[in-house]
C-alpha positions as CSV (number, residue, x, y, z in Angstrom):
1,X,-165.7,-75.3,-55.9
2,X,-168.7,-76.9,-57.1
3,X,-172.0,-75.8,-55.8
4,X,-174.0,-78.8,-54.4
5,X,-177.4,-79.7,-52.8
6,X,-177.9,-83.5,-51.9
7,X,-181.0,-84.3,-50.8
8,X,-180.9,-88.0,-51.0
9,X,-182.5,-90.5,-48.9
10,X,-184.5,-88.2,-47.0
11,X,-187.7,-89.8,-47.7
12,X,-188.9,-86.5,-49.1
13,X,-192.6,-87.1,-50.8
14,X,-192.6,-83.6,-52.1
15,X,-190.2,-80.1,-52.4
16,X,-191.8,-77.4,-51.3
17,X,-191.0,-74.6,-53.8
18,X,-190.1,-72.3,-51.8
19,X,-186.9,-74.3,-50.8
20,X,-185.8,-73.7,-54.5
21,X,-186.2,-70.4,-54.1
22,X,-183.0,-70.3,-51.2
23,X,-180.9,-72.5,-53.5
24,X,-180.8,-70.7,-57.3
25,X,-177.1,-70.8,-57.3
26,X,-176.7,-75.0,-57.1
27,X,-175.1,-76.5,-60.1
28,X,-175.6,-80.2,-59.0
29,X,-178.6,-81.3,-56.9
30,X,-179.3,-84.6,-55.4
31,X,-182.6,-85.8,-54.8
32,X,-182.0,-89.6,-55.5
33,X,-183.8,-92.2,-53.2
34,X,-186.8,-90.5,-52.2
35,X,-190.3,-90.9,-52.8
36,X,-191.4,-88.2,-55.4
37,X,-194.3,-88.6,-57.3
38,X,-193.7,-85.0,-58.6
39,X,-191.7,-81.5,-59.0
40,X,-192.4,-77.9,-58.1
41,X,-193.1,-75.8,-61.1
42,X,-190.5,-73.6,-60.1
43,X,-187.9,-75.5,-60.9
44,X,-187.1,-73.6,-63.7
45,X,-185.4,-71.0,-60.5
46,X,-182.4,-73.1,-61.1
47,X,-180.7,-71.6,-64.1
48,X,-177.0,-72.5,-62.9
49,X,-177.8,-76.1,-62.5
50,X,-176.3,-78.8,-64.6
51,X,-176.8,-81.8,-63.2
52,X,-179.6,-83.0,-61.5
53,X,-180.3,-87.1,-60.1
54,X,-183.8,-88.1,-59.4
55,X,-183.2,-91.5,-59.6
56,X,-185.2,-94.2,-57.5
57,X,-188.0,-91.9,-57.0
58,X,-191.8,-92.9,-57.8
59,X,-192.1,-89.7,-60.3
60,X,-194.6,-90.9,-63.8
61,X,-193.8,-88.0,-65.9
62,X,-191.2,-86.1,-66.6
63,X,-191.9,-82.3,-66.4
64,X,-191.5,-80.6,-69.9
65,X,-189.3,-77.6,-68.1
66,X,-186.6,-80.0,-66.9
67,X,-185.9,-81.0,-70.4
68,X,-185.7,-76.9,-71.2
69,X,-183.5,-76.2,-68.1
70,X,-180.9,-73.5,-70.0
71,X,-177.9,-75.4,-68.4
72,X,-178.5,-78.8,-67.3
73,X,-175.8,-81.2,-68.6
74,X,-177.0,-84.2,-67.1
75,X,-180.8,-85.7,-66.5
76,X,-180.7,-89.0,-64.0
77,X,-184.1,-90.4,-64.4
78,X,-183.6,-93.7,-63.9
79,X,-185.4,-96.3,-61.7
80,X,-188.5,-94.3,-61.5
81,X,-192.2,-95.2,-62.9
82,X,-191.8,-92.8,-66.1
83,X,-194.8,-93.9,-68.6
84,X,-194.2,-90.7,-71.5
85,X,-192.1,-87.8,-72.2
86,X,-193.3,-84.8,-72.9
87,X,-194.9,-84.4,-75.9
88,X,-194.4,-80.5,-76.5
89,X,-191.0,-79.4,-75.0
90,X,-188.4,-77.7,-76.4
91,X,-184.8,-79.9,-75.6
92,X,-182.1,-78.0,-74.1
93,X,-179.1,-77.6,-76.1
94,X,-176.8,-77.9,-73.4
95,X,-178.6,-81.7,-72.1
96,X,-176.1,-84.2,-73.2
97,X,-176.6,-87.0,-70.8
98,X,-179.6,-88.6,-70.4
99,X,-180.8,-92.1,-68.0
100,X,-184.4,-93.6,-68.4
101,X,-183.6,-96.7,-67.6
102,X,-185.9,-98.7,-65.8
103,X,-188.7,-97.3,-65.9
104,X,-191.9,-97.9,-67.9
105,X,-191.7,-96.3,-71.3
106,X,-193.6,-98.0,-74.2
107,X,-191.9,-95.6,-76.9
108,X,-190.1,-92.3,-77.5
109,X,-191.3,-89.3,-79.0
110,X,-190.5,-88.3,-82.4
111,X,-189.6,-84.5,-81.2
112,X,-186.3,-86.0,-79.6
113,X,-184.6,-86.2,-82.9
114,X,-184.1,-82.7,-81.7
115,X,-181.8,-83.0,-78.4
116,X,-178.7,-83.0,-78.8
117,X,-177.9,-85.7,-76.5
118,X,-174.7,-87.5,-76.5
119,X,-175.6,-90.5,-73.8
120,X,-179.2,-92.1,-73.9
121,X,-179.8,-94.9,-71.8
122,X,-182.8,-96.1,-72.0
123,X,-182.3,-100.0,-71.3
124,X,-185.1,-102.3,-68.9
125,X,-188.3,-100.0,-70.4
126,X,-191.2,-101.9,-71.8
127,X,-190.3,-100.6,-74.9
128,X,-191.7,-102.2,-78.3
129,X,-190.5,-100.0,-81.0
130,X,-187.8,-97.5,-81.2
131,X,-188.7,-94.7,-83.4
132,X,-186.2,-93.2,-86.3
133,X,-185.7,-90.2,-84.7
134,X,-183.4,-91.7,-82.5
135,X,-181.1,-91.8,-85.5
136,X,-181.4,-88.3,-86.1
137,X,-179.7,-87.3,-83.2
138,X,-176.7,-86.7,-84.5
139,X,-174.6,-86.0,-81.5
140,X,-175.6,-89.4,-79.6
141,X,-172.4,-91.3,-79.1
142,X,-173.6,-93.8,-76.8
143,X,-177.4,-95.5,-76.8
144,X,-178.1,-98.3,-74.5
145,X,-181.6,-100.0,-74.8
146,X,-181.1,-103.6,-73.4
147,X,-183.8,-105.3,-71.7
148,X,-186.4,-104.5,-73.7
149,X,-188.5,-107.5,-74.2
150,X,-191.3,-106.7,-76.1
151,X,-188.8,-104.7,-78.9
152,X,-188.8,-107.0,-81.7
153,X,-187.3,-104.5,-84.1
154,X,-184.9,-101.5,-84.6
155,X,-185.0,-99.3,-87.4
156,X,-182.8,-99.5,-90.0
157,X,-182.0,-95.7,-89.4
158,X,-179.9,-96.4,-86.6
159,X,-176.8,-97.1,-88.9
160,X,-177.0,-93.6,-89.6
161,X,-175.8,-92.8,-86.1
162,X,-171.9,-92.7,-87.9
163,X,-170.7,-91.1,-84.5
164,X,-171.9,-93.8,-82.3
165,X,-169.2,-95.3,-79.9
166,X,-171.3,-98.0,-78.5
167,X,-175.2,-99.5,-78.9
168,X,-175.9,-101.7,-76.0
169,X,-178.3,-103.7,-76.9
170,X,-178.2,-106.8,-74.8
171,X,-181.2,-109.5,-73.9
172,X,-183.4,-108.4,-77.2
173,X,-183.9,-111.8,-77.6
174,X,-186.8,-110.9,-80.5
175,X,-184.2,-108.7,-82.0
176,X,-183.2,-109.8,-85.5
177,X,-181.1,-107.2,-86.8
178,X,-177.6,-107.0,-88.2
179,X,-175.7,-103.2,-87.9
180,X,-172.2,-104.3,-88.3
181,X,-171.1,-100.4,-87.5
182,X,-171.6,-100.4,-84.1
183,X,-169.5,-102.1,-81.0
184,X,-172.3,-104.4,-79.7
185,X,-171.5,-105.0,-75.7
């Protein structure tokens, strides 16, 4: 039986951190569709959890722990107002899945050549360059980063990425590039 919170579409503006506290066995936690602007620093009381969804939440950062969480599979960031990622964190090795899109990143740190991420959406950013650490993570599989208008070029490094299944990579319009490796959907 899986051990669940969901605390969607409750409006919540914050989490008080004590409520953490009474829930440190939770694998999965739900906390899609409020209005967060930010987390406790005790999240880190949720060793067990693997999967965690703050999507369509009004959060700017994303706090280094959550990226260090010993067991979190999956990180559901998406439709929030994330400028940056941390720029000192060490990545979880366990973090395999992770959803940025739609949100307002400019450009990716080079210390994420170190995740070992499988999925990285990061499509509908404001994105303008995509650094070559991307193509050092050699477990990505899947990369999605369409709707980026202002991208205008992708490194030549991303062929590198010989286990990627799929680069999504529609409406680049300024995109000029040809990686005939990849299935382009």
């Amino acid at each position: 039986m899986q051990k669940q919170t969901d605390w969607s579409n409750l409006a919540l503006a914050e989490i008080d951190p004590s409520w953490l506290e009474n829930i440190k066995w939770v694998e999965k936690l739900f906390l899609a569709s409020n209005v967060l602007t930010s987390l406790p620093r005790n999240m880190h009381l949720l060793y067990k959890l693997s999967v965690l969804d703050l999507t369509r939440n009004q959060l700017k950062s994303v706090p280094a722990h959550l990226l260090q969480l010993p067991r979190l599979r999956e990180l559901r960031l998406s439709e929030n107002k994330i400028v940056e990622l941390p720029n000192k964190c060490e990545w979880s090795p366990s973090l395999k899945a992770l959803n940025l899109s739609d949100n307002l990143l400019g450009t990716l740190l080079r210390n994420m050549a170190k995740a070992k991420l499988a999925i990285l959406h990061l499509a509908r950013n404001k994105l303008y360059e995509v650094p070559s650490c991307i193509s050092k993570i050699t477990t990505l599989r899947s990369l999605d980063m369409s709707g980026n208008p202002a991208l205008t070029k992708l490194p030549l490094e991303l062929e590198r990425l010989t286990t990627n299944e799929m680069l999504k990579l529609e409406d680049l319009d300024r995109v000029s590039v040809s990686l005939p490796k990849f299935n382009f959907l």
